[in-house]
Biotite code that builds the C-alpha atoms (Angstrom):
import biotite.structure as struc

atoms = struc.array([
    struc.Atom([-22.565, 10.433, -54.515], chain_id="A", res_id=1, res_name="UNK", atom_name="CA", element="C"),
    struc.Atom([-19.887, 12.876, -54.582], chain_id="A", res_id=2, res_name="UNK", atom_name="CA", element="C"),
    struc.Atom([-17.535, 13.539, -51.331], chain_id="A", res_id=3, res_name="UNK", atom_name="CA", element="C"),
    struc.Atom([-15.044, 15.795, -53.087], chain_id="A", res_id=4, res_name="UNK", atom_name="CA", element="C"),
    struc.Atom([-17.259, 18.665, -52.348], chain_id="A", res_id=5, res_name="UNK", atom_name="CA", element="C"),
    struc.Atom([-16.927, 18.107, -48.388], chain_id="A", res_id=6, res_name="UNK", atom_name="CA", element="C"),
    struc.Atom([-14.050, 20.215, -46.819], chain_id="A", res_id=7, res_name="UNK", atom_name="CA", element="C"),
    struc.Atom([-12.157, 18.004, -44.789], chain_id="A", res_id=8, res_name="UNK", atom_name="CA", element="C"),
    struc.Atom([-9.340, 20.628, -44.250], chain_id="A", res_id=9, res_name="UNK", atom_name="CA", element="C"),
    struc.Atom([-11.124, 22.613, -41.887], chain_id="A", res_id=10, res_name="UNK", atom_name="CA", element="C"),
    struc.Atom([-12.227, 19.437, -40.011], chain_id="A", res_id=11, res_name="UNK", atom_name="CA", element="C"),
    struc.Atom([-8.684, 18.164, -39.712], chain_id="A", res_id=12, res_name="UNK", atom_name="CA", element="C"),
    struc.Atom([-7.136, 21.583, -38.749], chain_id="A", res_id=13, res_name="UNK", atom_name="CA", element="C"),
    struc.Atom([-9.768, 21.521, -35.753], chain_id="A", res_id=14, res_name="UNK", atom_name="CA", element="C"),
    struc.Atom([-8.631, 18.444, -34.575], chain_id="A", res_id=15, res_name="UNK", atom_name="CA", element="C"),
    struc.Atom([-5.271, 18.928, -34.647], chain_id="A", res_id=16, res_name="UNK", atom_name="CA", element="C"),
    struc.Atom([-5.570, 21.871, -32.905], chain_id="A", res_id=17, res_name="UNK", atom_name="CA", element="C"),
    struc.Atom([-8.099, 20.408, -30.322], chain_id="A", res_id=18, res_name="UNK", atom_name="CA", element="C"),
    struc.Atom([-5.202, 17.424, -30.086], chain_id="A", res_id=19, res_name="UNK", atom_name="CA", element="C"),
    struc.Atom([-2.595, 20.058, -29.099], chain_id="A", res_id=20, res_name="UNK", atom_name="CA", element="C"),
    struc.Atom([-4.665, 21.842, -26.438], chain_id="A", res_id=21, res_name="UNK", atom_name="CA", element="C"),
    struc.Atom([-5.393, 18.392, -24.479], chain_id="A", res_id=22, res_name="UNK", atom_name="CA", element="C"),
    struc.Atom([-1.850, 17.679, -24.510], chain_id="A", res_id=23, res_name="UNK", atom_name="CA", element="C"),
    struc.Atom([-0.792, 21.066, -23.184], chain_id="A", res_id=24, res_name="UNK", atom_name="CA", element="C"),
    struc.Atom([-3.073, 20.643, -20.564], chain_id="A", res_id=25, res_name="UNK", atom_name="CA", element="C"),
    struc.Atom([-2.199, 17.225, -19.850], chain_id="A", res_id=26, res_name="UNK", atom_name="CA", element="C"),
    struc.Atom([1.320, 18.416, -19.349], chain_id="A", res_id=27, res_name="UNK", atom_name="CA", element="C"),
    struc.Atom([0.403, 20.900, -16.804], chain_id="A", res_id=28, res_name="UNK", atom_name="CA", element="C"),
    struc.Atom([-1.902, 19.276, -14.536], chain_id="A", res_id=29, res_name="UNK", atom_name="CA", element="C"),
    struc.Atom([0.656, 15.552, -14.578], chain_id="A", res_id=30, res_name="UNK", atom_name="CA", element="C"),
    struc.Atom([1.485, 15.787, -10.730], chain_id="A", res_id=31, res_name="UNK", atom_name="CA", element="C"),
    struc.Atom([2.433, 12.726, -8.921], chain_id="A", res_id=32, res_name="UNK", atom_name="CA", element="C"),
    struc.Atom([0.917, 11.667, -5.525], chain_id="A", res_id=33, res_name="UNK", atom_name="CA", element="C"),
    struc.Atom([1.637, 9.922, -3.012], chain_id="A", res_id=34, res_name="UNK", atom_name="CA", element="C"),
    struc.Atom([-0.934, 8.193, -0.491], chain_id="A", res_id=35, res_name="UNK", atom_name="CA", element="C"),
    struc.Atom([0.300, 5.822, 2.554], chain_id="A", res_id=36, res_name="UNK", atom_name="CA", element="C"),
    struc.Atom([-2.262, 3.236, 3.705], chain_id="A", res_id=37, res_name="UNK", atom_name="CA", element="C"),
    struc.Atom([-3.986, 2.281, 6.672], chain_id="A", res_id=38, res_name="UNK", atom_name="CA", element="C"),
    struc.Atom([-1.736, -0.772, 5.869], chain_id="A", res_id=39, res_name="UNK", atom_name="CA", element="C"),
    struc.Atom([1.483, 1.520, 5.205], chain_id="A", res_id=40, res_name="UNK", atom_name="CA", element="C"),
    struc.Atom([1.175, 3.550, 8.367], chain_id="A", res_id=41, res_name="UNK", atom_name="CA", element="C"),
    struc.Atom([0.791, 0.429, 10.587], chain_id="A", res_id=42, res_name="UNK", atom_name="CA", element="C"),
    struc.Atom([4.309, -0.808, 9.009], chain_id="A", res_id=43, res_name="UNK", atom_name="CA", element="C"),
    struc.Atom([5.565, 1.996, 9.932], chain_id="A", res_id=44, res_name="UNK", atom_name="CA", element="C"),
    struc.Atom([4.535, 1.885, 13.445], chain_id="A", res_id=45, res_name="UNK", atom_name="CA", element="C"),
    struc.Atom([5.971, -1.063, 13.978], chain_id="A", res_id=46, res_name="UNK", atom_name="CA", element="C"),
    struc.Atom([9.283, -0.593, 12.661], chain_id="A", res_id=47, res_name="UNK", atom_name="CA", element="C"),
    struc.Atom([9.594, 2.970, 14.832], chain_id="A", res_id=48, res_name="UNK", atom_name="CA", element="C"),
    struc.Atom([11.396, 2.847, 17.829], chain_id="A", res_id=49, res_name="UNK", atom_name="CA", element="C"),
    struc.Atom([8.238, 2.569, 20.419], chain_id="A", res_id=50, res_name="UNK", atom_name="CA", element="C"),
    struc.Atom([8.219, -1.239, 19.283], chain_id="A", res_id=51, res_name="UNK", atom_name="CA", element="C"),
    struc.Atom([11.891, -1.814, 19.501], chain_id="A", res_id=52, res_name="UNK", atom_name="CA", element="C"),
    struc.Atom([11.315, -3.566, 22.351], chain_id="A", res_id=53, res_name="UNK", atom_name="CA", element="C"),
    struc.Atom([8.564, -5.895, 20.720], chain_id="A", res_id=54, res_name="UNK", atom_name="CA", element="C"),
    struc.Atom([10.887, -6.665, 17.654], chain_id="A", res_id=55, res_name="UNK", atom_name="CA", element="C"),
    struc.Atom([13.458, -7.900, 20.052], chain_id="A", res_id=56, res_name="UNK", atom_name="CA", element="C"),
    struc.Atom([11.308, -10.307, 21.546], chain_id="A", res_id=57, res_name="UNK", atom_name="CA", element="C"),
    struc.Atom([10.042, -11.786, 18.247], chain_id="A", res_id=58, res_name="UNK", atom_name="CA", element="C"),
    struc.Atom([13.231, -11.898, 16.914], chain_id="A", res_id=59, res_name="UNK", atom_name="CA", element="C"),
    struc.Atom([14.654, -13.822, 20.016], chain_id="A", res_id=60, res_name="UNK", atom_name="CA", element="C"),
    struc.Atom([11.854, -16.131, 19.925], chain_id="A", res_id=61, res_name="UNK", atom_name="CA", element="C"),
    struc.Atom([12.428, -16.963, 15.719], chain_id="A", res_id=62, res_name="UNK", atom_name="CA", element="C"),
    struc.Atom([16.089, -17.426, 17.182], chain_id="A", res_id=63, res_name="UNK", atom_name="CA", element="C"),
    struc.Atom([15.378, -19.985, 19.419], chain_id="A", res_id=64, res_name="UNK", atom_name="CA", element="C"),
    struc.Atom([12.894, -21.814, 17.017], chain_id="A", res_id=65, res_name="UNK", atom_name="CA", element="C"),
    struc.Atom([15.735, -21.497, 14.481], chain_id="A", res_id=66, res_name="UNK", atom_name="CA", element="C"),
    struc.Atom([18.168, -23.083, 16.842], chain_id="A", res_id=67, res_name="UNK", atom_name="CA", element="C"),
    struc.Atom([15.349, -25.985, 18.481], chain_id="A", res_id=68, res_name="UNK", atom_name="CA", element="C"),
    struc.Atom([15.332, -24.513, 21.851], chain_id="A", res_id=69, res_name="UNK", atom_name="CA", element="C"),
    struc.Atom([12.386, -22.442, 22.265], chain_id="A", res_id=70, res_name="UNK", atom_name="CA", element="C"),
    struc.Atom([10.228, -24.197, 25.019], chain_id="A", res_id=71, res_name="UNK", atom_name="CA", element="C"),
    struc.Atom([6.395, -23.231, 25.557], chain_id="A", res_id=72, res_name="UNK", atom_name="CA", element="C"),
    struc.Atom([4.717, -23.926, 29.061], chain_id="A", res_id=73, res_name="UNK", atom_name="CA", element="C"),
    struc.Atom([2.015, -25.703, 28.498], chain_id="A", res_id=74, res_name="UNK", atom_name="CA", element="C"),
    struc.Atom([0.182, -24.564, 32.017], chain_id="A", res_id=75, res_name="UNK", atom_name="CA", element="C"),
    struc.Atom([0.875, -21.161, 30.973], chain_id="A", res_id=76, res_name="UNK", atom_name="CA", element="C"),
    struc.Atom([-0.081, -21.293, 27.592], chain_id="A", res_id=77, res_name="UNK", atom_name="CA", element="C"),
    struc.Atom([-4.014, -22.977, 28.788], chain_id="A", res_id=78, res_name="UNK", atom_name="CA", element="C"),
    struc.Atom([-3.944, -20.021, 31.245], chain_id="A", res_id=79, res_name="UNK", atom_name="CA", element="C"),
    struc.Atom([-3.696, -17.335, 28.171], chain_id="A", res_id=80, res_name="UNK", atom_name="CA", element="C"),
    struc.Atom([-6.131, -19.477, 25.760], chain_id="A", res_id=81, res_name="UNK", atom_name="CA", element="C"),
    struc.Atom([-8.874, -19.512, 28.493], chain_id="A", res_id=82, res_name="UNK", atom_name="CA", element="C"),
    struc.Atom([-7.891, -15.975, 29.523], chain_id="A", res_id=83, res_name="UNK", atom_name="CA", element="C"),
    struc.Atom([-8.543, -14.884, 26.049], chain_id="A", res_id=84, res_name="UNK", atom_name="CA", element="C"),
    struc.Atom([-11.174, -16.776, 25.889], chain_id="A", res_id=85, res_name="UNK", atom_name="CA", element="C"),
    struc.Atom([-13.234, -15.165, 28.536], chain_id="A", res_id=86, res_name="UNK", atom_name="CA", element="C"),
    struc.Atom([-12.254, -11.907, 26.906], chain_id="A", res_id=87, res_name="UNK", atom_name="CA", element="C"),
    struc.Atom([-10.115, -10.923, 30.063], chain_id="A", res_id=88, res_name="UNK", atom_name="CA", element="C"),
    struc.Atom([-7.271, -10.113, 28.150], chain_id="A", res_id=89, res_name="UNK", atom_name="CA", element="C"),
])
């Protein structure tokens, strides 16, 4: 069998110029994107300024289990549990 005969010039040439179309339009549709998450946006949240107030207490109460002194009323605390519990809070 013979494959001289076969022009593969004229296939190669149409690859190579298929090749350099595709990357031509690869280079002009590349866009970056950003997307925030449910996850993201809930970060966010928190660290704005409406929970300022809640990041104060948290960050009192790590200070005080840092430093051995944070005390938890038991009373209270059974209140809460069977509060939740009953779904009244």
């Amino acid at each position: 069998m013979n494959i001289a005969s076969v022009k593969f010039k004229g296939i190669e040439n149409l690859y190579t110029r298929n090749k350099q179309e595709v990357k031509q339009t690869l280079k002009v549709n590349n866009r970056d994107t950003v997307e925030i998450s449910d996850l993201g946006m809930y970060l966010n949240k928190i660290n704005s300024s409406e929970d300022k107030d809640r990041l104060e207490k948290i960050n009192e109460i790590k200070r005080k289990i840092e430093n051995n002194t944070y005390r938890i009323d038991s009373n209270e605390l059974a209140k809460k549990i069977i509060e939740r519990t009953k779904g009244e809070i």
